[in-house]
C-alpha positions as CSV (number, residue, x, y, z in Angstrom):
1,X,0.0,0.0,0.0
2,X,1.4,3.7,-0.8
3,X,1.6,5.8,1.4
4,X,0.2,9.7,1.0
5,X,2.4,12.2,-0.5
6,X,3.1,14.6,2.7
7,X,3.3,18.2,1.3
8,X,6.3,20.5,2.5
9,X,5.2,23.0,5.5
10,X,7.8,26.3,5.2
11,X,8.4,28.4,8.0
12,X,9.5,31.7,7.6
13,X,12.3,33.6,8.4
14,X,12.9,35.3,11.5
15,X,15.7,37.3,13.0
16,X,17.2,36.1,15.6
17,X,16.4,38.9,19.1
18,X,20.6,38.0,20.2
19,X,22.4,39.1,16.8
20,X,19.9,39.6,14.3
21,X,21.4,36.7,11.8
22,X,18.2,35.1,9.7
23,X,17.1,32.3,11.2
24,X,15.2,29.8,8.2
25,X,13.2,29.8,6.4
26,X,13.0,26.0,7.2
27,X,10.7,23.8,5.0
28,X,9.9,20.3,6.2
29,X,7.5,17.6,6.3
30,X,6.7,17.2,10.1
31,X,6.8,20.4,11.9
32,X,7.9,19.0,15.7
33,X,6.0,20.8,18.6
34,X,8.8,22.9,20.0
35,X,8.9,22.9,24.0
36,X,12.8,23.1,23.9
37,X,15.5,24.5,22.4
38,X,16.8,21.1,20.7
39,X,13.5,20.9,19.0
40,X,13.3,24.4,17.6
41,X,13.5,24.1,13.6
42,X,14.7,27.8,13.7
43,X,18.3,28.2,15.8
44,X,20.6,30.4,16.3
45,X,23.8,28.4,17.6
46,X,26.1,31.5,18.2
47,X,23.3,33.3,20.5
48,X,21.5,29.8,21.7
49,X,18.2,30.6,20.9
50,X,15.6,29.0,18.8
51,X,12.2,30.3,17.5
52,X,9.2,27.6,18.3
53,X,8.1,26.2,15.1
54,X,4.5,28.1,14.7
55,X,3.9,29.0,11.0
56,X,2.6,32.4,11.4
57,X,5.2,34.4,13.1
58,X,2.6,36.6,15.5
59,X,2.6,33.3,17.4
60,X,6.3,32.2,17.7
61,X,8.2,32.4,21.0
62,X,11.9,32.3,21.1
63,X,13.3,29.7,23.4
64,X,17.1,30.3,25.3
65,X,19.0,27.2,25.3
66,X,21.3,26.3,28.1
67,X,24.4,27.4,27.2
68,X,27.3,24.9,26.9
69,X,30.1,24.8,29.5
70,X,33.2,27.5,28.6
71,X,36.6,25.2,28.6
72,X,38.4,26.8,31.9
73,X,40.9,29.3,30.8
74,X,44.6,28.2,30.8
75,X,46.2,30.2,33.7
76,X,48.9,32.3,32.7
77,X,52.4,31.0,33.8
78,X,53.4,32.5,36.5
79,X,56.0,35.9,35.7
80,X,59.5,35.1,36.7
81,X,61.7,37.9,37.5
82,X,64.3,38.9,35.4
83,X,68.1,37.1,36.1
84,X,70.8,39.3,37.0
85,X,74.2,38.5,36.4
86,X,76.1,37.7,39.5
87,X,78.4,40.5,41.2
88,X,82.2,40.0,41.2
């Protein structure tokens, strides 16, 4: 048996509210309800935020996502004073 042809859903574009990049438009086939920022279609990686996947863009709420964990800095090596040449 065949299965129905799905028809393509397209979001729209949206700016992102961190950094104004364009975020989509997305098109896709199964539009995910978006409770999370993982499930967001829409993302912004630099800024971590993603725009719920609602088609008409009066009813999308952006979503922060947690940001991941900054490698600890390297601490700087410790100064060491200058040498002097011995005295006579």
């Amino acid at each position: 048996m065949k299965r129905p042809h799905l028809p393509m859903v397209e979001l729209p574009h949206l700016r992102c509210p961190g950094c104004g990049k364009h975020l989509g438009p997305v098109k896709a086939r199964n539009i995910p309800l978006a409770e999370k920022f993982e499930d967001c279609l829409r993302r912004c990686e630099r800024c971590r935020i993603g725009a719920t996947n609602a088609k008409n863009p009066a009813k999308v709420r952006f979503i922060q996502g947690v940001k991941p964990p900054e490698a600890p800095k390297p601490e700087p090596a410790p100064e060491t004073p200058p040498q002097t040449p011995p005295q006579p």
